[in-house]
N, C-alpha and C positions, 0 to 999 in steps of 0.2 A: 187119206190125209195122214202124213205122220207128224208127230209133235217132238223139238227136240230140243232137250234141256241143255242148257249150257251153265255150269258152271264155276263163279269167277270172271272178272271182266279186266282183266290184267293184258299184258301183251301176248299169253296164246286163249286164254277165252275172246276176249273184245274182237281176235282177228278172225277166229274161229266163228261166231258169229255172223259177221260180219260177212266173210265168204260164205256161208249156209246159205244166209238171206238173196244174196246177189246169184248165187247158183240156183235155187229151191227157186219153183212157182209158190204162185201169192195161197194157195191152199195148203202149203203146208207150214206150221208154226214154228219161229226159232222162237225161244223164252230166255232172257238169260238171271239168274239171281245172283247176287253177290251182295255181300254188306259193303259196299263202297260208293259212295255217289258222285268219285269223280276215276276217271280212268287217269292216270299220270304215265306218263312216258321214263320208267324205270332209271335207263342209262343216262338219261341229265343229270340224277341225284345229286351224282360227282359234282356239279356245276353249279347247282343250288348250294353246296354245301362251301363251295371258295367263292356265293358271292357272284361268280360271274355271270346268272341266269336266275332269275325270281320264279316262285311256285307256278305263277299263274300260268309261265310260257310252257309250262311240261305236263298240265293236266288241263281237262275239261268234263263237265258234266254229261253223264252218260243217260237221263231221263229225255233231255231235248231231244239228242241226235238216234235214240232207241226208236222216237216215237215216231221219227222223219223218217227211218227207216224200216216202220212196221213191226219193229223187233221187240217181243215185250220183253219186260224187268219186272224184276221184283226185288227192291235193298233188303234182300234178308241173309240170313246164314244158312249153311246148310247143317242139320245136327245128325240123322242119322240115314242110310242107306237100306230100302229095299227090293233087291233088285228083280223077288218075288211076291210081290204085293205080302196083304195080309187078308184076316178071315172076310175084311169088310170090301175088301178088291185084289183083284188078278192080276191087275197091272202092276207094276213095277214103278215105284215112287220116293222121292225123297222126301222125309221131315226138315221143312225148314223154319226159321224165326225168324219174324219180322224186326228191322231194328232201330226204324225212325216211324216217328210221329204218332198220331194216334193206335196205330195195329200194333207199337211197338211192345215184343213180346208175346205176340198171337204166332201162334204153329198153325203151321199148315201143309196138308200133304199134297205134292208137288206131284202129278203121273210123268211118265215119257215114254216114248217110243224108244228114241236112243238118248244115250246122255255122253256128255264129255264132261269129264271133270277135269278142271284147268284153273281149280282153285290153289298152284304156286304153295311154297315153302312157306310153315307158320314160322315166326321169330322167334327166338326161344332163349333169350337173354338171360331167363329164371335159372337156365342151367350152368348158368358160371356166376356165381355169389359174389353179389355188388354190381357186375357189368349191367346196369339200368342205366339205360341215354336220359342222361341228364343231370347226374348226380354221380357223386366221388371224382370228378372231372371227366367223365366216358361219354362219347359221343357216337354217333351211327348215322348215315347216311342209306341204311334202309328202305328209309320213306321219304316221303317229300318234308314234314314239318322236320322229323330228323334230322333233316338235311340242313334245312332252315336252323338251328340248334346247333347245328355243326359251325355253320358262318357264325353264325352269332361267338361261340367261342373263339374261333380261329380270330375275329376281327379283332376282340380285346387282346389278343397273345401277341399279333403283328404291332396293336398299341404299344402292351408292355416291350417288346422289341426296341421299337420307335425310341423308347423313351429311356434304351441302354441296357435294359434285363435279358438277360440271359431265358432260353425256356426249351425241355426238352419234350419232342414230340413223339408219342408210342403210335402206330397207326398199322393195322394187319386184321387176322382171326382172334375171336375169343377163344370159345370151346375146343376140345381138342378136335371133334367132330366137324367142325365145320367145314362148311365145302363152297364156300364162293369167296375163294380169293382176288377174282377179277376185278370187281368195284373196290375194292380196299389196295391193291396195285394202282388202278386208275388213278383214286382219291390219292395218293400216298406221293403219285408224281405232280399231280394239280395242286396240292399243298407247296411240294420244293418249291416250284415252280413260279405260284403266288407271292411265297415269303421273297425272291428273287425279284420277280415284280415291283414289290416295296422298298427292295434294297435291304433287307433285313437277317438275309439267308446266313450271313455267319456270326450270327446270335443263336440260331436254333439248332440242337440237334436231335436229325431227323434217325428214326431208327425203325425199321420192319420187322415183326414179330406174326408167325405164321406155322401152321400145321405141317408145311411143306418139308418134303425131304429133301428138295433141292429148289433155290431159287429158279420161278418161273416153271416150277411144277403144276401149280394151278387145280392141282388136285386129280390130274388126267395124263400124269406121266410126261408132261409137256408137250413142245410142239416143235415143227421142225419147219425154220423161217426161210425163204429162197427171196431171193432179192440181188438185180443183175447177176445171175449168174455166182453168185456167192449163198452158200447155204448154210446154215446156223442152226442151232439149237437154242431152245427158249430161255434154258437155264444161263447160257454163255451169254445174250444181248442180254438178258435181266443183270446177271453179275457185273457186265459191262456199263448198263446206265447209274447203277447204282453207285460203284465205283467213281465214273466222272461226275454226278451228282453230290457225293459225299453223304448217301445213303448210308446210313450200319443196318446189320441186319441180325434175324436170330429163328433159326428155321426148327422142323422140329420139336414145335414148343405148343402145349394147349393150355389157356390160362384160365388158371383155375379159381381165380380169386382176385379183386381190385376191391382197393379202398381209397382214399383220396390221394390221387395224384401217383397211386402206386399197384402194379400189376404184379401178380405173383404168377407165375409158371411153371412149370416142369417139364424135362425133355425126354 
């Protein structure tokens, strides 16, 4: 019998799992730990965040459907890595902490056979001074309540709109590091698009601010689009909706710094 740990229960732990269990006989154990007690479906965020999709439709608790399918859990974190046991075991195990209810904050050492870690990108907002969702006007669509936070602001700005204000919208990368330009692309055209919705779009302007060296770089050098027979590059259809959209944009930039209502960058 092997036993095998998984963790993170995001979109490649949860699937990762999930395929072990439906592959593997009932004799050998999948486990998965992660401090999360709902799995959310990542790429709606965008949808939460203009409003057009509520939290509930993009997450569900991961205890019921673990337990229907055999698969244990554990809500805890993982803190450090052995992948040669220690003086007290051979096996190879993780220290993890529990982080609800009563165990919360009890360690415990986790053994495995084999492990996947698919515990995804931590958020790292502390590395650009001020950028905290929620405050100096900064928002993020990272997570699902972030997201919720996100709507919540966009709603009152389409109000002030409504009601003849003018308001400019920054939407892109903080850090200079950063590397998921994709969701903030998405969010960036579900916003135009929204404010157009309302009837509101030429009150606002909208402007992209990002790492990239070239619009529609994405951080991977682009992409090369084919569609009937006509082929494209990423950077030309990005230049292009941005363009008929009345997008501005500002590439090559990592910000270093926001305070209310104001981002500071360098290129």
């Amino acid at each position: 019998m092997s036993k095998i740990l998984v963790l993170g229960a995001g979109i490649a732990g949860h699937v990762a799992a999930s395929h072990l269990r439906r592959k593997l006989s009932k004799e050998h154990e999948v486990l998965v730990v992660s401090p999360n007690s709902n799995y959310q479906w990542i790429p709606s965020n965008i949808w939460v965040g203009i409003g057009r999709m509520k939290s509930k439709q993009i997450l569900f608790p991961l205890a019921p459907l673990y337990k229907k399918k055999n698969i244990g859990y554990k809500q805890a974190k993982a803190l450090t890595f052995h992948p040669e046991g220690d003086h007290e075991s051979e096996k190879p195990y993780v220290l993890v902490e529990y982080v609800i209810g009563e165990e919360k904050g009890r360690q415990e050492k986790v053994t495995y056979d084999y492990l996947i870690n698919a515990t995804g990108p931590k958020l790292n907002f502390e590395a650009t001074e001020g950028l905290n969702p929620g405050s100096n006007k900064a928002y993020s669509v990272c997570t699902y309540t972030h997201a919720e936070h996100a709507w919540s602001a966009l709603e009152d700005i389409i109000k002030q709109l409504k009601s003849g204000k003018k308001a400019k919208i920054l939407i892109g990368t903080g850090h200079a590091k950063s590397t998921c330009q994709g969701a903030a692309f998405e969010y960036i055209l579900n916003v135009e698009q929204e404010l157009r919705r309302h009837k509101v779009r030429d009150l606002a302007e909208i402007t992209w601010i990002s790492n990239e060296y070239k619009l529609g770089d994405f951080g991977m050098d682009g992409m090369l689009l084919s569609y009937g027979g006509m082929t494209m590059k990423s950077n030309e259809m990005v230049e292009m909706i941005f363009e008929d959209r009345g997008i501005k944009w500002i590439l090559g930039a990592g910000v270093n710094k926001v305070e209310e209502g104001i981002a500071h960058y360098e290129t």
